[in-house]
C-alpha positions as CSV (number, residue, x, y, z in Angstrom):
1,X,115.8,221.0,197.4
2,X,113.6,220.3,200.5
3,X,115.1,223.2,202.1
4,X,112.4,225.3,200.5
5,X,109.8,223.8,201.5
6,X,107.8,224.5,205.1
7,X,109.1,222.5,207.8
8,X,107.0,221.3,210.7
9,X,108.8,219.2,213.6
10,X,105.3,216.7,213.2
11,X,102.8,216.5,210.9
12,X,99.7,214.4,212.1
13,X,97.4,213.5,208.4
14,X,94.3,212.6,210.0
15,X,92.5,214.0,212.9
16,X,90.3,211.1,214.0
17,X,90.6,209.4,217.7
18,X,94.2,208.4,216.4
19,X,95.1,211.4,215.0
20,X,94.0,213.6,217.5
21,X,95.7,211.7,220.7
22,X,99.0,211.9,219.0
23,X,98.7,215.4,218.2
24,X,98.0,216.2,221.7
25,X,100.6,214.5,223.5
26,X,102.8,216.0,221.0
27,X,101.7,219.4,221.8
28,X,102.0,218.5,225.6
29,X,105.7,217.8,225.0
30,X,106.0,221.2,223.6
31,X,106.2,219.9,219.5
32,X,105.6,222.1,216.8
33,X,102.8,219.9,215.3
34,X,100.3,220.5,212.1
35,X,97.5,218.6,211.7
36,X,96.0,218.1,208.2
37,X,92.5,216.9,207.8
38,X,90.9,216.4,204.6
39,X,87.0,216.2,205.6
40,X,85.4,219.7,206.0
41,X,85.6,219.3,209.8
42,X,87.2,215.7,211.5
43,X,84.5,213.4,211.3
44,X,82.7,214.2,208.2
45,X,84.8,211.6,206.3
46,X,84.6,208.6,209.5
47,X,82.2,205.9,210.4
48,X,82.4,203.9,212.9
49,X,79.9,201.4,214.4
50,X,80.0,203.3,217.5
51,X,81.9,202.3,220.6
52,X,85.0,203.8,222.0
53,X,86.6,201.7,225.6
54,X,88.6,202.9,227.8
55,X,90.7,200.1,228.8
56,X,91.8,200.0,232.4
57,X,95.5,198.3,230.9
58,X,95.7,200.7,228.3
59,X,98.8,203.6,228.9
60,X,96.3,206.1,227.4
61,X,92.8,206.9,227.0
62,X,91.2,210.0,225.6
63,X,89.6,210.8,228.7
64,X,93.1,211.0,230.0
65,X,93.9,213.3,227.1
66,X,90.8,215.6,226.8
67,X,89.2,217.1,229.8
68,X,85.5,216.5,229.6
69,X,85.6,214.3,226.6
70,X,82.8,212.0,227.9
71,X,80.6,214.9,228.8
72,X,80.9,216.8,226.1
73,X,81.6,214.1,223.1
74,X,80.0,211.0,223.3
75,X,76.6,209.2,224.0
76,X,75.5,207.1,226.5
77,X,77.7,205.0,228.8
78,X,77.4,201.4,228.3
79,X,76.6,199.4,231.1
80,X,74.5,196.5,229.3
81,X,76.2,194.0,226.8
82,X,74.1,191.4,224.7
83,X,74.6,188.7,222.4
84,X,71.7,187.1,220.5
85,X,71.5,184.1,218.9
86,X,69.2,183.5,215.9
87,X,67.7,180.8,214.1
88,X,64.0,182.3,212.3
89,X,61.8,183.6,214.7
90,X,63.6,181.8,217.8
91,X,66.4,183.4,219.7
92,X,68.5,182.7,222.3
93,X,70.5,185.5,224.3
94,X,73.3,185.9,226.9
95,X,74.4,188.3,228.8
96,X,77.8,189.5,227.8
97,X,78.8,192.0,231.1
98,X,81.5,189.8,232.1
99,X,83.2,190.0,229.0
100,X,82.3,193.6,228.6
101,X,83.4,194.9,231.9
102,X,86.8,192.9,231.6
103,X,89.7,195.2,231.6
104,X,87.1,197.6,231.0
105,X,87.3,201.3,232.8
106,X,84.7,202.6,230.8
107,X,82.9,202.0,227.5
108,X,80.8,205.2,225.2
109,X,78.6,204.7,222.7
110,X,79.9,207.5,219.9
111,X,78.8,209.1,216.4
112,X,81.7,210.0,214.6
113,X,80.9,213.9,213.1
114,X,79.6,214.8,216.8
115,X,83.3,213.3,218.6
116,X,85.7,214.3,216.2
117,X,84.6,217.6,215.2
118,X,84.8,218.0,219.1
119,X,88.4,216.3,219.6
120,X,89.7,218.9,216.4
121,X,88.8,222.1,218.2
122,X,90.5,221.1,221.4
123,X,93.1,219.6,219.1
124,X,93.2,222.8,217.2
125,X,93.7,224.9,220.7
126,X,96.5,222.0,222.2
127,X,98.8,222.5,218.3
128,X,98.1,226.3,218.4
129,X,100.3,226.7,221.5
130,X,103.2,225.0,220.2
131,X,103.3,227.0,216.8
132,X,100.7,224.3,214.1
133,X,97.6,224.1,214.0
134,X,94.3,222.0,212.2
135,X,93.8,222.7,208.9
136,X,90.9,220.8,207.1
137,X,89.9,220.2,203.6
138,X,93.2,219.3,202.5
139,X,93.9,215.7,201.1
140,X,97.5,214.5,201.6
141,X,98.4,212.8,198.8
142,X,101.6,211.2,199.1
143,X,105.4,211.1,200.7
144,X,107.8,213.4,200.2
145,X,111.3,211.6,199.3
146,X,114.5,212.6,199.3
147,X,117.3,210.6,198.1
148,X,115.0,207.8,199.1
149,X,114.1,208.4,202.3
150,X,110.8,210.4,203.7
151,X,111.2,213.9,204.6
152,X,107.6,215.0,205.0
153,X,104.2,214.6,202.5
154,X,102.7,216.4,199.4
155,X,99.2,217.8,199.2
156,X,96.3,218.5,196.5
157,X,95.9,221.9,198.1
158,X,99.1,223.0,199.8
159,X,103.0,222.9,198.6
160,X,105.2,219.9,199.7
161,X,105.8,220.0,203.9
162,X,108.1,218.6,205.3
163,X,108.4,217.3,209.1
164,X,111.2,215.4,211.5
165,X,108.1,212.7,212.2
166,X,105.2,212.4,210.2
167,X,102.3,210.7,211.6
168,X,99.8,208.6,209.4
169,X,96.5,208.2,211.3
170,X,94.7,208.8,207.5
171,X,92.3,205.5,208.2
172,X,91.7,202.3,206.4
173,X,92.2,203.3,203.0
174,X,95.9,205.1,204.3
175,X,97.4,205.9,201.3
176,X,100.7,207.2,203.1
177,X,101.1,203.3,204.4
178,X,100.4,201.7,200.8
179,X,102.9,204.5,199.3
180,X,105.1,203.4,201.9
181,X,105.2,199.4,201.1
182,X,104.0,199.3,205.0
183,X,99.9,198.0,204.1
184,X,98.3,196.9,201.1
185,X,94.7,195.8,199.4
186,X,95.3,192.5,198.4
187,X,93.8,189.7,200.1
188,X,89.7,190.0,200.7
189,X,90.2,187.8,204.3
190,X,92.1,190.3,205.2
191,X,89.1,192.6,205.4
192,X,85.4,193.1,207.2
193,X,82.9,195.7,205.5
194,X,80.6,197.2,207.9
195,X,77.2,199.0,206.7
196,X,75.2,201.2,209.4
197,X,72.5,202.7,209.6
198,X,72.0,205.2,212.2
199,X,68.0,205.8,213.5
200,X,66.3,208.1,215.2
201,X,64.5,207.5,218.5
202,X,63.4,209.5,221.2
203,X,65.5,209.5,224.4
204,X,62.8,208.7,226.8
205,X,61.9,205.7,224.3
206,X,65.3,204.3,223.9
207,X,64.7,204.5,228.1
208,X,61.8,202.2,228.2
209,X,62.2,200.2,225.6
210,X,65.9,199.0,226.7
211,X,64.6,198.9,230.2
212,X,67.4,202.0,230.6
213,X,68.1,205.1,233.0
214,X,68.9,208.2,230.9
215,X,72.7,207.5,232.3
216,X,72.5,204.2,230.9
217,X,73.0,202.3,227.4
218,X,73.4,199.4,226.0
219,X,75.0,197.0,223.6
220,X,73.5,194.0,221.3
221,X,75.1,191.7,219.0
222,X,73.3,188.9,216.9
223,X,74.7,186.2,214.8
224,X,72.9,183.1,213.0
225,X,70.9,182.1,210.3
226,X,69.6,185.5,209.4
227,X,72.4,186.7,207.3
228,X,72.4,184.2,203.7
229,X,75.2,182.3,205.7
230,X,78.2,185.2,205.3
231,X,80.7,185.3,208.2
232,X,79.6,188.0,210.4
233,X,77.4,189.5,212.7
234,X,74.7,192.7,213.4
235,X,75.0,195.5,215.9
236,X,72.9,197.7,218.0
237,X,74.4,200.6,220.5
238,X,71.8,202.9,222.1
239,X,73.0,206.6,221.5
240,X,71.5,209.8,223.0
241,X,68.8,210.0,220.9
242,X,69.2,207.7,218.5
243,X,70.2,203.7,217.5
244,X,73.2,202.8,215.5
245,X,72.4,199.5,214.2
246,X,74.6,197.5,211.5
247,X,76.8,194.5,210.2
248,X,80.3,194.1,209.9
249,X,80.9,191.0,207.7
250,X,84.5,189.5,206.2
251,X,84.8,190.8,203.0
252,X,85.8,187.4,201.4
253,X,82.6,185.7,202.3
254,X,80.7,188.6,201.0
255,X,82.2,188.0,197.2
256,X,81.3,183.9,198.2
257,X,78.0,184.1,198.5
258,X,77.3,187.2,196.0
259,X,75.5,189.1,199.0
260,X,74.7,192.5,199.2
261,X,75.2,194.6,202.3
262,X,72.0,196.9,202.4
263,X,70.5,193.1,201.6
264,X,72.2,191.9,205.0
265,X,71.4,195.1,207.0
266,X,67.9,195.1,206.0
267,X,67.5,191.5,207.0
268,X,68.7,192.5,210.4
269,X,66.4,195.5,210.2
270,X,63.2,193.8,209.7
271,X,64.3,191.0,212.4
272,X,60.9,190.5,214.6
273,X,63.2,190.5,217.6
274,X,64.0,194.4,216.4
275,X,60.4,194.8,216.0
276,X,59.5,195.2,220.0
277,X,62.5,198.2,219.5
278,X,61.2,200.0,216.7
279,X,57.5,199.8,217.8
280,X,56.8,199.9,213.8
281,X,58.4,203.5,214.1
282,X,61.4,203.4,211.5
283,X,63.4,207.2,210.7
284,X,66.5,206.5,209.3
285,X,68.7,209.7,209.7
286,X,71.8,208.0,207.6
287,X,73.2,204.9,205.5
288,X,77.1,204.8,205.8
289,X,79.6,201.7,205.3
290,X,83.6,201.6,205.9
291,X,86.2,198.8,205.3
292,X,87.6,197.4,208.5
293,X,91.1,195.7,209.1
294,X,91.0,192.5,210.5
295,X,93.8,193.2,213.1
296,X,94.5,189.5,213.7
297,X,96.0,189.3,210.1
298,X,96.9,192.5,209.4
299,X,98.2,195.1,212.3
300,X,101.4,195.6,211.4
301,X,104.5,194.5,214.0
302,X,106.6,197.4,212.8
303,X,104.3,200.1,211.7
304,X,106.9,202.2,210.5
305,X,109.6,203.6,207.5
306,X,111.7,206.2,208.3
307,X,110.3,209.3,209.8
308,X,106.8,208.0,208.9
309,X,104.1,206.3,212.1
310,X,101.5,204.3,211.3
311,X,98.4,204.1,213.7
312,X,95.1,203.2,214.5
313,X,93.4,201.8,210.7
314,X,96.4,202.7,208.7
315,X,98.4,200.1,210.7
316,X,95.9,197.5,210.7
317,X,95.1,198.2,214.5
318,X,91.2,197.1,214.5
319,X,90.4,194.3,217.5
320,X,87.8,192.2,216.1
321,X,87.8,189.1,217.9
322,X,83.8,187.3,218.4
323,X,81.8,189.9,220.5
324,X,85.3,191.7,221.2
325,X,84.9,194.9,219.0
326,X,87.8,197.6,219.8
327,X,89.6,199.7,217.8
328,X,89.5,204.0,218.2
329,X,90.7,203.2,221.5
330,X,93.4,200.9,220.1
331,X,94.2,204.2,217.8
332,X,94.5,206.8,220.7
333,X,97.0,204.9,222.6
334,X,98.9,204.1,219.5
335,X,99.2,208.4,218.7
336,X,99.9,208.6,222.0
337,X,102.7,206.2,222.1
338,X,103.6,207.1,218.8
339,X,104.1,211.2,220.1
340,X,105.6,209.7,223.4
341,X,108.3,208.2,220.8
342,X,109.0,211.0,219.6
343,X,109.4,212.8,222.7
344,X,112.2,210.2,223.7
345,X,114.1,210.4,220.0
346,X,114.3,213.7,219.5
347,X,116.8,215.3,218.1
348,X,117.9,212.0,217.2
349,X,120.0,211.8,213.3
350,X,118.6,208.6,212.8
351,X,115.2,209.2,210.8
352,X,113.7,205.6,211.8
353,X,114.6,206.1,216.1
354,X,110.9,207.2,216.7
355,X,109.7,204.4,214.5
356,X,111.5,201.5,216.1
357,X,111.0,203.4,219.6
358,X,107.2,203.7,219.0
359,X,107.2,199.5,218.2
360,X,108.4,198.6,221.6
361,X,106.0,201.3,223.1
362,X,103.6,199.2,221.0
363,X,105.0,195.9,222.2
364,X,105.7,196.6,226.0
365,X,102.3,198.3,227.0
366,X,100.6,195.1,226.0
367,X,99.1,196.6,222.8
368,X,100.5,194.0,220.1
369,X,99.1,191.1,222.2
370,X,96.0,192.7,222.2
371,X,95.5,193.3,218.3
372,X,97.3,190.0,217.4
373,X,96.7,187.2,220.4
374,X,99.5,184.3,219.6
375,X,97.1,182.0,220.8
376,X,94.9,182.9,217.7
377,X,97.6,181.8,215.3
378,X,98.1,178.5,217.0
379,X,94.2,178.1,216.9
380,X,93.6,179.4,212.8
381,X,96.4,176.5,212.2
382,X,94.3,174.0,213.2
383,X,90.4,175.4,213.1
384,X,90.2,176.9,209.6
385,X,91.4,173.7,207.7
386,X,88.9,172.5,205.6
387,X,89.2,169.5,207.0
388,X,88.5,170.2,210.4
389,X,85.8,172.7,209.5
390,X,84.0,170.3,207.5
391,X,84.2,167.7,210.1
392,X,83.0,169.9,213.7
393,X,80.0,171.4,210.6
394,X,78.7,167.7,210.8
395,X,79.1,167.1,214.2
396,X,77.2,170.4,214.4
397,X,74.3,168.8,211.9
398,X,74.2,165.8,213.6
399,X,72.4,164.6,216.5
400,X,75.1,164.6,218.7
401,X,75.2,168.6,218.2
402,X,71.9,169.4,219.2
403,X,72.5,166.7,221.8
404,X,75.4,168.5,223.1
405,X,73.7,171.9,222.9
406,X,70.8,171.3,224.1
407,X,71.4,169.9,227.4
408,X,71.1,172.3,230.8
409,X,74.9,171.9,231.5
410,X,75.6,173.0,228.0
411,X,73.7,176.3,228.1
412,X,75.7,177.5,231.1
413,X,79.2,176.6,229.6
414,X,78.5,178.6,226.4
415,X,77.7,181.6,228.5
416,X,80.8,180.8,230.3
417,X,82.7,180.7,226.8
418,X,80.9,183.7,225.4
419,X,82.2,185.7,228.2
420,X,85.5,184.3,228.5
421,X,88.4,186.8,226.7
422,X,90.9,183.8,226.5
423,X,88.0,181.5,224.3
424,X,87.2,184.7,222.4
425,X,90.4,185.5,221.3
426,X,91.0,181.8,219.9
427,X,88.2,182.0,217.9
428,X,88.8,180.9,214.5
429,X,87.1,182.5,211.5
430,X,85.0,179.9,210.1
431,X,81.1,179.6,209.4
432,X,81.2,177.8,212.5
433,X,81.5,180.3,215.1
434,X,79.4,183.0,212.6
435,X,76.5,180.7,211.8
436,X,75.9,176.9,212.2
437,X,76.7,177.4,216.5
438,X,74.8,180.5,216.8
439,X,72.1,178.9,214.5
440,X,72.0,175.7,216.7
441,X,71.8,177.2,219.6
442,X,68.8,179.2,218.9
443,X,66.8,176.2,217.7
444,X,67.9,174.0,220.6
445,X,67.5,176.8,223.3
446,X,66.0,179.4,222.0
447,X,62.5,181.5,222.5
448,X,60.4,181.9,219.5
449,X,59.3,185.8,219.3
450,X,55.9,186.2,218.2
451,X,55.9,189.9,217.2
452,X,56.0,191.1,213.6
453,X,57.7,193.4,211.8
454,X,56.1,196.3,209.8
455,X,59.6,198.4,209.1
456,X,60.1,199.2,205.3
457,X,64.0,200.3,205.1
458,X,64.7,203.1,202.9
459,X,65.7,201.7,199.2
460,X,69.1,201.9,198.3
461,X,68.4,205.2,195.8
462,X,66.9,206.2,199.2
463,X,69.6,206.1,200.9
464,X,72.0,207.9,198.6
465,X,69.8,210.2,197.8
466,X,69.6,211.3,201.6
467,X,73.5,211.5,201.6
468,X,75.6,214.6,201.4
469,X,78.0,215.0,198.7
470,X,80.4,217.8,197.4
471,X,81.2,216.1,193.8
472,X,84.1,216.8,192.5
473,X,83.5,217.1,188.8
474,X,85.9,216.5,186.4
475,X,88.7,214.7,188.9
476,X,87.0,211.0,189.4
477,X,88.9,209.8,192.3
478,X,88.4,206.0,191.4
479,X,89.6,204.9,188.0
480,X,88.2,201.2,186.5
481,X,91.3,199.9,184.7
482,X,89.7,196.4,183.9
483,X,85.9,196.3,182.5
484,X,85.8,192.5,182.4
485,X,83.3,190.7,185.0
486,X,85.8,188.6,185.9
487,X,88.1,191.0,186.6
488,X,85.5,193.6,188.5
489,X,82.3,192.3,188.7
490,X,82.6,191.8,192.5
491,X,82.4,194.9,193.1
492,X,78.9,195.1,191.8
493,X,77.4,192.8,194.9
494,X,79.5,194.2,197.4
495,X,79.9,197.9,197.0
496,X,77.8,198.8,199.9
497,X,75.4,201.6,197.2
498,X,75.6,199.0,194.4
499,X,73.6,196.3,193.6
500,X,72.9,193.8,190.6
501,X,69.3,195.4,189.8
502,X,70.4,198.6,190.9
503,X,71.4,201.3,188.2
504,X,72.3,204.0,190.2
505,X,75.0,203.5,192.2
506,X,79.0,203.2,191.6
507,X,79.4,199.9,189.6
508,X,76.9,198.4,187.6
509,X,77.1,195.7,185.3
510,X,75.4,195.4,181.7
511,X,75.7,193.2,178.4
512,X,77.2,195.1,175.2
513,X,77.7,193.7,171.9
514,X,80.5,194.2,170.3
515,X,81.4,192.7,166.6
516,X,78.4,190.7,166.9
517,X,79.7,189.2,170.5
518,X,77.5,189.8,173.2
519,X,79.7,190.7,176.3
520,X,78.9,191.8,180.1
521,X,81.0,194.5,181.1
522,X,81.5,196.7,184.4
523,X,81.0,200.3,184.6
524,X,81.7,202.9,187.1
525,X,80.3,206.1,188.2
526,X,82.0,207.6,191.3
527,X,79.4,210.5,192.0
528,X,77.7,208.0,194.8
529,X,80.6,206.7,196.4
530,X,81.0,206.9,199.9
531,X,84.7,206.0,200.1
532,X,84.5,202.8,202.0
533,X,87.5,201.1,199.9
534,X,86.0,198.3,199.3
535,X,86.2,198.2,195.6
536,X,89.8,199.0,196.1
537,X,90.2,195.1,197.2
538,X,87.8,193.2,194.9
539,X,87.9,195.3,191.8
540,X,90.9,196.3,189.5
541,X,90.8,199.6,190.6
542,X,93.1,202.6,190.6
543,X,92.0,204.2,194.0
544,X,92.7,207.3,195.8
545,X,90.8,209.4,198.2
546,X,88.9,212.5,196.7
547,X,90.6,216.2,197.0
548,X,90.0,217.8,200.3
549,X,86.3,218.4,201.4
550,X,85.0,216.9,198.2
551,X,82.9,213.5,198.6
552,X,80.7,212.3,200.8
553,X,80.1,214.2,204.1
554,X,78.4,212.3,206.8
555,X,76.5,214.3,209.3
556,X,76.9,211.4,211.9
557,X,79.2,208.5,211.5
């Protein structure tokens, strides 16, 4: 029966960072290879918050793989790295170079439509010599099976393909690796949500008022008291001509405390410290939000079944880790050692040699370590009990905290820490290390900024409104299968365009009466998504991705 259908020797779903590095080394070892994109151009469906490494350790960058990339695709460089503490109006900061720089060959701020948009054409020109090809707005919806076992994928737009290795690099909300048993949405702490907002600025002000060269840019992080006390942090990288700014918070502290994201981003926005930035000049060119794996929990030790890869999101692969935020370069070498796989099986009649090939590439190269430290698990065993949580919180609230912080010894051993990849990596995911430390250390060292803020973010409706979307009418991508609050009213708070007194967005919730009984019910209206997933993992959901090119577009990412 497949015998009918096209036959590629790869197919690559997906042509972000991940995508595009494994369909290039594929082309370079001479493999037929057809990419399939389902965004009107690669990048009108991705966010990210904006920084792609290249990692001096790391087998492959895409610098190595693209001439000119940094030139031609990203940003600015980053050569300054920041971490600010908040507690109110005081705030204490350190200087995160050390950490930055470590391991570190070079680091690009990025907008999404702008690098992958670029990385398809030259992706497009790489595929076209070895007989494929890019072809965008077309949604792959699912794997091919034959006599249970994959053989290739099935489109919206196209007839069934089939392929000898079929690369999944379709992002967070894969559905190749649900279909294939290989991920799944099940468990919030598994999960951050980030919202951004991207801003413009002129270059010569982004210059002066981050002390910069126009070769130069720079990074800052803030945690603390600021953010209703969810697990998380805020983000600022310093592009060309604009700032992406945003949080990235774990999703199941977000249903805790009933916070809403735009809420959370705002409160970041109209920080006084952000005031001296915006000079009270606020143009907000767009809102986006995306789910984000939590790669300590999640990236998967054998991301593969069959003849089918799993990398970058799909497989988890998302570094997240205190002020250590990695993950597009994490997705490039995992294509690349994925095609390099390939490369070495093929031929092979075993449909799964790539697969267990690609998971030592994974493994050997350092890679594994990287996205899930060991010495993480052996710290979350001990530091997120309750117990012990409960008991360093009061030693934090005591006077022996602000004791211990507040001294002149302690100030240069938590720079030390901050800086120090080994500490980082054992951080447990508690309030502690979010909030009550960061918090602390502001009041006990920090400097109290005296300007004020005048920005007024856009509103929510705003937002949307200022969004690009192709609707597909008629074909809801998102189906509610349970009404019931207790079943979906998450998703009302922590959609990042809903809201409790916000009509307008995707879920809303409102009291009907039925038989005399009143009762508060969910509803759902797709038209504003922006296909972040996130419902997908506190609602009960039936989620897919919309057909090719329909949706949101984002014009920067």
């Amino acid at each position: 029966m497949t015998d009918d259908y096209e036959h590629y020797e790869a197919i690559v779903v997906g042509c972000g960072p991940g995508g595009a590095a494994a369909a290039a080394r594929l082309a370079d070892h001479g493999v037929e290879t057809l990419v399939l994109e389902r965004g009107t151009e690669a990048g009108s469906k991705n966010v990210s918050g904006g920084l792609i490494y290249g990692e001096e350790s790391a087998p492959y960058t895409l610098a190595d793989l693209f001439d000119g990339f940094r030139e031609a695709a990203t940003e600015r460089p980053v050569t300054d790295y920041y971490i600010h503490n908040v507690a109110g109006n005081s705030v204490k900061t350190y200087d995160l170079t050390d950490l930055h720089e470590h391991d570190t060959d070079w680091c690009d701020a990025v907008l999404r439509r702008e690098m992958d948009s670029w990385l398809e054409r030259r992706v497009h020109e790489k595929t076209s010599e070895t007989g494929g090809g890019v072809l965008t707005n077309v949604r792959v919806n699912g794997l091919l099976e034959d006599d249970g076992e994959i053989v290739g994928v099935t489109c919206d737009e196209l007839e069934p393909i089939t392929a000898d290795l079929i690369v999944a690099a379709d992002g967070v909300n894969s559905e190749l690796a649900r279909e294939a048993g290989l991920m799944d949405w099940e468990e919030p702490e598994e999960w951050f949500q980030g919202v951004k907002a991207v801003v413009d600025v002129d270059p010569d002000a982004i210059d002066d008022r981050f002390d910069l060269d126009p070769d130069e840019g720079a990074a800052h992080l803030f945690s603390g008291d600021f953010f209703d006390d969810v697990r998380g942090g805020g983000f600022l990288y310093t592009n060309e001509a604009s700032l992406s700014i945003g949080t990235v918070f774990h999703l199941d502290s977000l249903l805790e405390r009933e916070a809403e994201p735009h809420e959370l981003l705002d409160a970041l926005l109209t920080h006084p410290l952000l005031a001296g930035w915006f000079k009270n000049e606020y143009d907000e060119r767009e809102y986006a939000a995306k789910l984000v794996p939590d790669s300590k929990k999640v990236a998967h030790r054998e991301p593969y079944r069959d003849r089918l890869v799993l990398v970058g999101d799909a497989a988890g692969q998302m570094q997240a880790q205190g002020p250590i935020i990695k993950g597009m370069n994490h997705a490039v070498t995992a294509g690349a050692l994925a095609a390099d796989a390939f490369a070495v099986t093929r031929g092979n009649a075993d449909p799964a040699a790539a697969g267990r090939r690609y998971t030592k590439l994974l493994e050997d190269s350092g890679t594994m370590a990287k996205l899930r430290p060991r010495r993480y698990d052996l710290a979350r065993a001990v530091g997120e009990r309750e117990g012990v949580t409960s008991a360093v919180e009061r030693i934090l609230e005591s006077p022996l905290g602000s004791l211990a912080v507040g001294n002149p010894i302690a100030d240069r051993l938590l720079e030390r820490a901050y800086n120090s990849p080994f500490l980082v990596s054992m951080l447990p995911d508690t309030k502690t290390g979010y909030v009550s430390l960061p918090t602390l250390i502001a009041e006990e060292r920090g400097k109290t900024i005296h300007w004020e803020s005048e920005i007024d973010p856009p509103t929510l409706e705003e937002r949307i409104g200022e969004l690009t979307y192709d609707t597909d009418v008629g074909n809801p991508h998102i189906e509610l299968l349970d009404q019931s609050l207790e079943a979906s009213g998450a998703a009302v708070t922590a959609c990042p365009v809903s809201a409790e007194d916000f009509g307008g967005g995707c879920y809303r919730s409102e009291a009907v009466k039925t038989n005399g009984t009143e009762e508060t019910l969910v509803s759902l209206d797709t038209q504003p998504c922006v296909e972040c997933g996130t419902c997908a993992v506190v609602a009960d959901t039936e989620w897919e991705h919309p057909r090719g090119g329909k949706g949101v577009e984002y014009r920067e990412g």
